[in-house]
C-alpha positions in Angstrom: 4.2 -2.4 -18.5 2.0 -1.7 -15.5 1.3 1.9 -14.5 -0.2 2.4 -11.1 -2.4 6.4 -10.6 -3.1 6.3 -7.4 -4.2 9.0 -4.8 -3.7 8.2 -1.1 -5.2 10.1 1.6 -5.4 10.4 4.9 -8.6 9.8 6.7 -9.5 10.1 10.5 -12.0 7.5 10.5 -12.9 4.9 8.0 -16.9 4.7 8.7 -18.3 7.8 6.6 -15.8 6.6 3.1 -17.7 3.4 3.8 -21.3 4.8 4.4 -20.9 6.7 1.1 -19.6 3.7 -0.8 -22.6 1.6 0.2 -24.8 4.5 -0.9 -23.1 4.7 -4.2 -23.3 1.0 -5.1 -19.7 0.6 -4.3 -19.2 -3.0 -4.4 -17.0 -4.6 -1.4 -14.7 -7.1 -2.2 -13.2 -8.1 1.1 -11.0 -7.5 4.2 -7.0 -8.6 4.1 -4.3 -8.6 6.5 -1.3 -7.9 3.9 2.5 -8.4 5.4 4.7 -6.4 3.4 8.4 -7.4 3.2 10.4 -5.2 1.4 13.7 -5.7 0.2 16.9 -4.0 -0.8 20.7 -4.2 -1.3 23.4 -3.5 1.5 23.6 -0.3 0.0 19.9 0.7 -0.2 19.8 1.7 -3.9 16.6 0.6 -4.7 15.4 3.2 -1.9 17.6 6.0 -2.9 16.3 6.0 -6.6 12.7 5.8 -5.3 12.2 2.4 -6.1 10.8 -0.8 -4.2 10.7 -4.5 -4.5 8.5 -6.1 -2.0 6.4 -9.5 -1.2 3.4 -9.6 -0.2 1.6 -12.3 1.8 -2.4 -11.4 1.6 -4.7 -13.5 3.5 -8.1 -12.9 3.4 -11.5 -13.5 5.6 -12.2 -16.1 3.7 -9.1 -17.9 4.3 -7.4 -18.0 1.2 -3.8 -16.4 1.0 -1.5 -15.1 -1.8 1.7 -14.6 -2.1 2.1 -11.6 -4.7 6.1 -10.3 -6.1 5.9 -6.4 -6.9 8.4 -4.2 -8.1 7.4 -0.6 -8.2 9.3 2.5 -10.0 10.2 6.2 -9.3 7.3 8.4 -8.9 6.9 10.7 -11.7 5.9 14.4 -11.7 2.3 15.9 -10.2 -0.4 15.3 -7.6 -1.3 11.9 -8.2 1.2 9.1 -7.3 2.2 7.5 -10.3 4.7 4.9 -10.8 5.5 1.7 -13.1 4.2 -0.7 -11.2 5.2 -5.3 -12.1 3.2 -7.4 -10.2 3.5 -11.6 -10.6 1.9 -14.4 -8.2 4.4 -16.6 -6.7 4.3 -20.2 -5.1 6.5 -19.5 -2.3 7.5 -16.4 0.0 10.8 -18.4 1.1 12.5 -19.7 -2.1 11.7 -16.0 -3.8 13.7 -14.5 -0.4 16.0 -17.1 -1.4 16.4 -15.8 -4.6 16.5 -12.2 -3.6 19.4 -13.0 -1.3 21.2 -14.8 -3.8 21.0 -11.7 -6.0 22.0 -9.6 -3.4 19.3 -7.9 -1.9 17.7 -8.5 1.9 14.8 -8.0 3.8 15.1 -4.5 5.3 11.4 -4.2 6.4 8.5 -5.8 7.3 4.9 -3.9 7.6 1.3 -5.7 8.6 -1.7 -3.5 7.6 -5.6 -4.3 7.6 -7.1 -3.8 4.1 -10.6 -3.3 3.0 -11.4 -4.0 -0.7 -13.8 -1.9 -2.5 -14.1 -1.3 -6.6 -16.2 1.4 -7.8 -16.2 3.7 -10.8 -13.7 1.5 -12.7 -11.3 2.1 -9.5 -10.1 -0.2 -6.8 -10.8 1.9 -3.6 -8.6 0.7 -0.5 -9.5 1.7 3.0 -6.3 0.8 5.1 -5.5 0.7 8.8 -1.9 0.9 9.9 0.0 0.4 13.0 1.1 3.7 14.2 -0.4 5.1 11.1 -4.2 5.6 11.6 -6.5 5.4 8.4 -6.0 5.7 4.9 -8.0 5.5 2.0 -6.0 4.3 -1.4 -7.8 5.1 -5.0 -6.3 3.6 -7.9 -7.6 3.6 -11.5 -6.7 3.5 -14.8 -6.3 7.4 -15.5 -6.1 10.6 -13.0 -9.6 11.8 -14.5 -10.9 8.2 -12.9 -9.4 8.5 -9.5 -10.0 12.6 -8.8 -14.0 11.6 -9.8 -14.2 8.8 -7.4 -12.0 11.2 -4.8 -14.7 13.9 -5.1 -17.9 11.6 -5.0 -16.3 10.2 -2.2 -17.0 13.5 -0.8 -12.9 13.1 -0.1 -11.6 16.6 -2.8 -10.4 18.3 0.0 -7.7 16.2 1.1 -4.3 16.9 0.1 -2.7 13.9 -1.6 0.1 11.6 -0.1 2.5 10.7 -2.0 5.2 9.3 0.1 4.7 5.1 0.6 3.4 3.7 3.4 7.2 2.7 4.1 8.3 6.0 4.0 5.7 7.3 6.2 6.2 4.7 8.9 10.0 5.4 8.8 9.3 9.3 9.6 7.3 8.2 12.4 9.4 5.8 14.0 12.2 8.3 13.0 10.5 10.7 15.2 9.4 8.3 18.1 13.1 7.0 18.3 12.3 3.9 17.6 14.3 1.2 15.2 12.1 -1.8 14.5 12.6 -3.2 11.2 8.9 -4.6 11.3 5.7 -2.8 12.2 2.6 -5.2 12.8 -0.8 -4.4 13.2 -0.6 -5.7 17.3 2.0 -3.0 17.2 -0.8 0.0 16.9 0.3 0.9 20.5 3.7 1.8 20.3 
């Protein structure tokens, strides 16, 4: 069983989380697009019981592109988001929404965010861009000791934590905008 401790925070501008990485010997992976389709039942009972099952198509700078199947579980308790987390590779984004169908759940939303790779300290450290959004920076690691260390080198320990999804957040927003798209893309920063 995979367990994902993550803190997410929100950032105003990306460059300084970077600068500091650098200096630190962070060591960048690489810059994805990620399209985000998640899925539920007529119903929406995977949302109501704080739960998610998404695909992901991940294409990077270097041209090469996953498709990646993730179910993730309710949050638990405290400051740090953390949540069972299944992940699996898959061959094809159509015959897995084919499946899903079949099984009774449909795409409900689609979101397009920019994606910046890092590791350091034993933690994946994710500096995100999203449409309507702004920045974010994502710290995941194997315990909540890991990720508040990296959070505070990061010179980022006075940021409150976020622990809604990106989904949820993007909702409230277009909740609050009136608008009622069903898919949020990164040429869609201007709405």
């Amino acid at each position: 069983m995979g367990l994902e401790i993550e803190a997410k925070l929100k950032i105003d501008s990306p460059g300084e989380v970077r600068r500091v990485l650098d200096c630190l010997d962070g060591e960048l992976v690489g810059t994805v697009i990620q399209t985000d389709h998640y899925f539920d039942d007529e119903a929406g009972t995977l949302k109501a019981s704080d739960r998610a099952l998404r695909i992901r198509l991940e294409s990077g700078e270097d041209g090469k592109a996953a498709t990646i199947v993730t179910f993730k579980g309710a949050k638990k308790g405290g400051s740090f988001k953390v949540r069972r987390e299944l992940e699996s590779r898959v061959e094809s984004c159509e015959s897995l929404s084919a499946i899903f169908s079949a099984l009774g759940f449909s795409e409900r939303f689609v979101i397009q965010k920019s994606r910046q790779l890092w590791r350091f300290e034993d933690c994946h450290v994710c500096i995100d861009r999203l449409p309507l959004l702004g920045w974010f920076v994502e710290i995941e690691g194997e315990s909540e000791e890991k990720v508040a260390s990296v959070q505070q080198q990061l010179a980022l320990g006075g940021l409150s934590h976020i622990r809604e999804s990106y989904l949820c957040l993007l909702e409230e927003r277009m909740k609050e905008a009136g608008l009622s798209k069903t898919e949020i893309l990164l040429e869609d920063s201007g709405l």
